[in-house]
N, C-alpha and C positions, 0 to 999 in steps of 0.2 A: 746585120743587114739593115739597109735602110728602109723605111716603111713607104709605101707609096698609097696615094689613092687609089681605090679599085675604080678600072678602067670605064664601070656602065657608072659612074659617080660623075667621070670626068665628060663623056657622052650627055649626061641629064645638063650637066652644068651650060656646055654648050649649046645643045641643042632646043631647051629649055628655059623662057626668060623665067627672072625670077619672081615670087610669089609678089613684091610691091609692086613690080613693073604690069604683072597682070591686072594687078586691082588698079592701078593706074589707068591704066589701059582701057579696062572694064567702065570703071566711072566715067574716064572721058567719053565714051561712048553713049552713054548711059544718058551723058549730063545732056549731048549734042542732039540725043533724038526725043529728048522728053522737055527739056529746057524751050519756055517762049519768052522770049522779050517784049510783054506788054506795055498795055499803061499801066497807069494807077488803076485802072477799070478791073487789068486783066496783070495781075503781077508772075513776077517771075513764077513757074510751076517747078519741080521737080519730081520724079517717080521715086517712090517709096524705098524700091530696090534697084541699084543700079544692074545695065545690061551685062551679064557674063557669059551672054553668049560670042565675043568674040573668042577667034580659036587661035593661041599662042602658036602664029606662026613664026616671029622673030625672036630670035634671044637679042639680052642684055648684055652686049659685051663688060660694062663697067661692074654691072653684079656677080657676072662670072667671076672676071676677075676679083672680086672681093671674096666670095666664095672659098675662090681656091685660096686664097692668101692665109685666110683663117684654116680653113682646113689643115696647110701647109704647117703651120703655123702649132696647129692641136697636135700633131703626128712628130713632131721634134718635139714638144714639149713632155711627149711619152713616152718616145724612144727611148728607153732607159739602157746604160752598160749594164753587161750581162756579168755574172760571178762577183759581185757588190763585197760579200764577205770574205772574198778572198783578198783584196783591196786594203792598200794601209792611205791612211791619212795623217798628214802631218799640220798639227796647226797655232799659232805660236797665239798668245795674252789670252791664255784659256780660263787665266780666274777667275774672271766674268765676265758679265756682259755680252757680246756676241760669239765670242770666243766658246765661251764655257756654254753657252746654249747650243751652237752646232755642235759641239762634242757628243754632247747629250743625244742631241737628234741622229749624229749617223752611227750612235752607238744602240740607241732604238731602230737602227735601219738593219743591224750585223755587222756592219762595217768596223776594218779594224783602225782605231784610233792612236795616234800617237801625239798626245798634248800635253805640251810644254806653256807651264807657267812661270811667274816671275817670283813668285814667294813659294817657301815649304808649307807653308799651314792652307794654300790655292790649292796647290800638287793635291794634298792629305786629302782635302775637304772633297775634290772632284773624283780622286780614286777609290773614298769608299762609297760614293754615293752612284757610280756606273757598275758596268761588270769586267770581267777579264776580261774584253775583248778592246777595253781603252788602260793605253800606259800611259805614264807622266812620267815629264822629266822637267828640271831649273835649266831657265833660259834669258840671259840677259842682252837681249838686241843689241846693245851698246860696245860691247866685249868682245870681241874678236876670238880671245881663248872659250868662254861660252857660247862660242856658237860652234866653233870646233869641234867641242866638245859633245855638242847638242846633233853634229850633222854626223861625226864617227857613230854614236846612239842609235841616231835612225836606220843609217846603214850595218850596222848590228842585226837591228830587228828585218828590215825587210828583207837582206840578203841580197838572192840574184834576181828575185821578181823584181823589186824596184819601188820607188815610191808611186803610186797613181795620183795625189793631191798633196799639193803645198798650197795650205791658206794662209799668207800673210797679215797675220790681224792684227797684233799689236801695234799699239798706238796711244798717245799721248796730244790732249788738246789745250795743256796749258804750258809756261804764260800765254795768253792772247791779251789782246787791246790795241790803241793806235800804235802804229810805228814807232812814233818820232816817243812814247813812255816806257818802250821796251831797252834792252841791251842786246850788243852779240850775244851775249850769255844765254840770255833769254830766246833767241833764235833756233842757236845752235842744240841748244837742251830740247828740242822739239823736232825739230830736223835730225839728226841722228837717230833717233828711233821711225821715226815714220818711214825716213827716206833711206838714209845710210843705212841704216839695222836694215831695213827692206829688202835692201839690194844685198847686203851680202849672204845674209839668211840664204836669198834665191842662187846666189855666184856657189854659196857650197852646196847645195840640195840640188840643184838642176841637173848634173851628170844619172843620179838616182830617177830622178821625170822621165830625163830622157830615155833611159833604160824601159820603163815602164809604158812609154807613149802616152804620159798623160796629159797632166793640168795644174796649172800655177794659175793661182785666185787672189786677188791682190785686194787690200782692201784702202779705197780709196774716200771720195766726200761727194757731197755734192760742192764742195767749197773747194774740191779737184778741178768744178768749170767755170766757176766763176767765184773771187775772192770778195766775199761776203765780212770778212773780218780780221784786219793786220792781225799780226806775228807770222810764228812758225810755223802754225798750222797750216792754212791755204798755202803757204809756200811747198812745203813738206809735199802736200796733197799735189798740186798741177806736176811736181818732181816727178812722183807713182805713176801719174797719167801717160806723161812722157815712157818711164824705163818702161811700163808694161807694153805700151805701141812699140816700143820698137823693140822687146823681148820677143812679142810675139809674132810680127815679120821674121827675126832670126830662128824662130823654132816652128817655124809652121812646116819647113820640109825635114823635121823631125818627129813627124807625129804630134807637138805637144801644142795643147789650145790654151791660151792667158786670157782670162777673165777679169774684169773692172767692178767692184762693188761702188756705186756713187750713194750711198742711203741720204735721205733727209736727217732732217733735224730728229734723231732719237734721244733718248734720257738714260745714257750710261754711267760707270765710272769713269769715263773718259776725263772729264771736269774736277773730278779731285770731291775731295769731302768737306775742304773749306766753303764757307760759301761767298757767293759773286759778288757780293758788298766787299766784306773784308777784302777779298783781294785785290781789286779795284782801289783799294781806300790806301793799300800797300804802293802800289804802281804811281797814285797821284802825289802822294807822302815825298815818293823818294827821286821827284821829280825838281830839277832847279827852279829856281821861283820866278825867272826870267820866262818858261816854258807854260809855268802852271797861269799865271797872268797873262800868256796869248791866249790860251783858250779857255779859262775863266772858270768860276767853281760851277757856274751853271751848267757847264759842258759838263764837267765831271758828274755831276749829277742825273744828269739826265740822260747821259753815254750810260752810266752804272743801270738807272731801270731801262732803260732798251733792253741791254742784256740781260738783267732780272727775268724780264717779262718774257724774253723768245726763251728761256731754260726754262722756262715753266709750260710754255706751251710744245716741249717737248715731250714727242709721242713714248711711252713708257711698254707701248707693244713692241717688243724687239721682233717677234716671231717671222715678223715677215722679212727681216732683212736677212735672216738667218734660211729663210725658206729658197734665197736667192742664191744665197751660198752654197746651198744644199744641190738647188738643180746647177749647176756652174760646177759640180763634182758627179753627180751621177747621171749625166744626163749625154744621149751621145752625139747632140747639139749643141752644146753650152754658148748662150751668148756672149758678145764680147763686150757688153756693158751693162748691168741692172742697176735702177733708179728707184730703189724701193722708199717709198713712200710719195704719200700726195704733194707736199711742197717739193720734193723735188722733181715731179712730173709737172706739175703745172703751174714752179714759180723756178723754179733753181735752172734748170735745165732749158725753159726758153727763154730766159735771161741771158742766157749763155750763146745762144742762138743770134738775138736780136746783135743789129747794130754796134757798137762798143760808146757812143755817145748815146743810142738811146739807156745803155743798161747803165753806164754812169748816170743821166737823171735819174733814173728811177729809185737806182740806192745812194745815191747823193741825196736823197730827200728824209733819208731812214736818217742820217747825221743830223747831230746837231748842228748849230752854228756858232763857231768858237767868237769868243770875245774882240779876237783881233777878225776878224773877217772884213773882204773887201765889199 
């Protein structure tokens, strides 16, 4: 059942302006019968204590409405689904990073977990370290027979209940660099997990959703709204953006709600274990020498610490991306997009917004200037 405001709440709200607009109110009154406009002789007066003796006879339409919004707003946020541990979940690159911390979290909830990793020693490591109520299984996005494999599994375990959450997590964010130093190779090895593995993952588990009436979680970027850095990745990313809108049009008069994860800039495995120099130094190496003299070693150089510098100012608390995930499963509002984190609330996402020539200056400036430049 959905929770509403209790109706003397929604009376006060109305009837009632609210506490700034009194004091407002209060003051200006205050200011109007105690306030003279002298000379230098006789300077401004004001009273010690403003008048409150006006009586709140007008409401706030604007605070009401703010009021309720919040209120609104607090009451979805804790409307929780009811029988949580009867619940399976199913959630794929669970050997770390966000993956392997919700596992953790909705296995501290009761909730019954089914995560699938990409290595045996991932699987091992996360099954003795939960309890029996999280299984593991090998899962290669890429593989059409592994996923097969992985979707008859889950239909094993949940039977005729069903699945209630598919979080698509796995993901992969390298190669990246400018375009024109990559390959199709290089593309395509980035895109197939993000996007293709994405979708088909979802094409066999979603008959189980629908059974269930649940939730498909998708996990996207903030480089989903705006392409902050060539390769596969952003491309990959705005793909998600697309199939989840229009998965979720096609499933909404089936019960099932799709969810958008956009996080910021976080500090995963996502990146690989090499580090950002070496590989960099690989991409410009195996570059024709026609290419690498348009834009010159200084580009390369200073393309290399740009990105040095934003991987290090990446946030190392995952918890909250994973808290997003978390409500977008047990929640009986789940929204249809979270922005977890600061740069992507208040650099990624109104970048995305603005203009498309204002948001080209503003990361046209983050670029170097290549040696041939006009």
């Amino acid at each position: 059942m959905v929770m509403h405001p209790p109706i003397e709440i929604i009376k006060w709200l109305i009837q009632e302006p609210c506490v700034c607009c009194q004091w407002k109110k209060a003051l200006l009154s205050g200011f109007q019968q105690t306030a003279s406009w002298g000379s230098e002789d006789q300077p401004l007066q004001l009273s010690p204590e403003p008048n409150t003796s006006w009586p709140p006879a007008s409401s706030c339409p604007m605070a009401a409405i703010t009021d309720l919004s919040f209120m609104y707003r607090w009451f979805k946020n804790c409307n929780l689904v009811r029988n949580l541990s009867d619940k399976y979940v199913f959630i794929t690159g669970c050997d770390s990073g966000f993956g392997n911390l919700l596992a953790r979290q909705l296995v501290d909830r009761g909730m019954r977990v089914l995560a699938a990793c990409f290595t045996e020693e991932g699987a091992q490591k996360l099954q003795q370290d939960t309890s029996y109520r999280l299984q593991t299984t090998l899962l290669d996005v890429t593989k059409t027979e592994s996923i097969k494999a992985a979707a008859q599994w889950v239909r094993d375990q949940v039977g005729e209940q069903g699945l209630w959450a598919l979080v698509n997590n796995a993901g992969v964010g390298l190669p990246s660099g400018p375009n024109e130093w990559l390959t199709k190779e290089d593309f395509v090895k980035v895109i197939n997990v993000n996007l293709v593995g994405l979708i088909e993952v979802t094409l066999h588990m979603l008959p189980m959703v629908k059974k269930a009436r649940g939730r498909v979680i998708n996990m996207s970027s903030s480089g989903g709204r705006v392409a902050i850095i060539g390769g596969g990745y952003c491309v990959s990313k705005f793909g998600v953006e697309a199939f989840s809108d229009s998965i979720r049009r096609e499933l909404h008069y089936f019960g099932v709600k799709v969810s958008i994860i956009e996080p910021g800039n976080y500090r995963t495995s996502i990146l690989g274990k090499e580090g950002m120099v070496s590989r960099m130094r690989k991409l410009w190496e195996r570059l024709p020498q026609e290419t690498r003299d348009s834009y010159g070693e200084d580009y390369f150089h200073i393309y290399t610490e740009k990105l040095k510098n934003m991987m290090q100012l990446a946030e190392p608390r995952i918890r909250e991306v994973t808290d997003s995930m978390e409500h977008a499963i047990v929640s009986r509002s789940p929204r249809i997009r979270y922005n977890p984190g600061l740069d992507a609330k208040l650099l990624y996402v109104p970048l995305a917004k603005l203009p498309t020539p204002v948001t080209d200056f503003i990361l046209s400036r983050y670029l170097p200037r290549p040696a041939d430049s006009v």
